[in-house]
N, C-alpha and C positions, 0 to 999 in steps of 0.2 A: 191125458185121459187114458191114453192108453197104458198106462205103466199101474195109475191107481185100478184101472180094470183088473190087471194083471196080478196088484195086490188085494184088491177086495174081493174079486172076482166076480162082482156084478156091476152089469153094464148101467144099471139105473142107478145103483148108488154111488159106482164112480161117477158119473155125470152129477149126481147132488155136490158130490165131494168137492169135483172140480170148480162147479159152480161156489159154492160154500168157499175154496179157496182164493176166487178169484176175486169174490165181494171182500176178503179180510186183507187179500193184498191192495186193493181199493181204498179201503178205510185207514190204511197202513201208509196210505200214499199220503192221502188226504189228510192224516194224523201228524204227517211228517212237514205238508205244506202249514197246515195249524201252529205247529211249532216254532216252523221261521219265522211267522207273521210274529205269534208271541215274541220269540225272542227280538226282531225289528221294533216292535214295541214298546218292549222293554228297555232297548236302546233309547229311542226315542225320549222314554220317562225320563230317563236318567240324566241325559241332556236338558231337559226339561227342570228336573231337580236343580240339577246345577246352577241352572240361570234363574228359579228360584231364589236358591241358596244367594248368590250374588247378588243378586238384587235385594234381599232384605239388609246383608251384610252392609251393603250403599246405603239403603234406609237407616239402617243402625248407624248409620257413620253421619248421615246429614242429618237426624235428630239429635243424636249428642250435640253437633257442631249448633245448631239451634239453638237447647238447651244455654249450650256455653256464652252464644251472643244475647238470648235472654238474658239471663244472669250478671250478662256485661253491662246489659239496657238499663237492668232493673239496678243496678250499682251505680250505673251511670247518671240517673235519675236521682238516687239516692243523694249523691254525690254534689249534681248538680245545686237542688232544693237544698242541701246543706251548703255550699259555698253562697248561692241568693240570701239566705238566714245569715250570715258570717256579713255580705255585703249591708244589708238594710242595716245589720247594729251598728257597724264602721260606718255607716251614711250618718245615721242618727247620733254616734257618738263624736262624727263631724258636725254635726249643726248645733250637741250641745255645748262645745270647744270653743264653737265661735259666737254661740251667745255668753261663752264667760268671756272672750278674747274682746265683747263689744262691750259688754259689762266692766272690765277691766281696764278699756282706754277710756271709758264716759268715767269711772273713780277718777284716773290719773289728772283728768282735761278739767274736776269740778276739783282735785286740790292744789293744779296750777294754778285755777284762776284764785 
């Protein structure tokens, strides 16, 4: 106070002054604690992002891998119901083998006798 007195040379407006600078050194503090919080924050998002980021990258990796075993299902089904179609002809073309094979020994047994 006393110095601004000595440079303003009034004792009321040094005292505004000082007071005036005491409130910006204040807000100067308080601007400065704002900041750290910000910037812990900031930290924090980022952190944050990260585990994000990682965690979709996992999603992305256990939906492809999904996808892949669909695709396995869906071929495998495919696959399946095509070999059961392959079996029922081969059944069928067993049963029409042995009605010629029975057809064929009843010819033989009616020009033996």
């Amino acid at each position: 106070w006393i110095h601004l007195f000595s440079v303003v040379g009034d004792l009321g407006s040094a005292m505004e002054l000082g007071q005036e600078k005491e409130e910006l050194e204040q807000q100067l503090e308080e601007m400065s604690e704002r900041e750290q919080e910000a910037g812990e924050q900031l930290v924090e998002i980022r952190s944050i992002r990260k585990t994000v980021g990682d965690k979709e990258k996992r999603l992305s990796t256990v939906l492809d891998d999904l996808k892949k075993e669909g695709s396995t299902a869906e071929e495998l089904q495919t696959e399946l119901k095509s070999l059961q179609s392959d079996i029922a002809a081969k059944k069928a073309e067993v049963n029409r083998m042995r009605g010629l094979q029975v057809e064929r020994r009843q010819e033989i047994r009616s020009v033996q006798s």
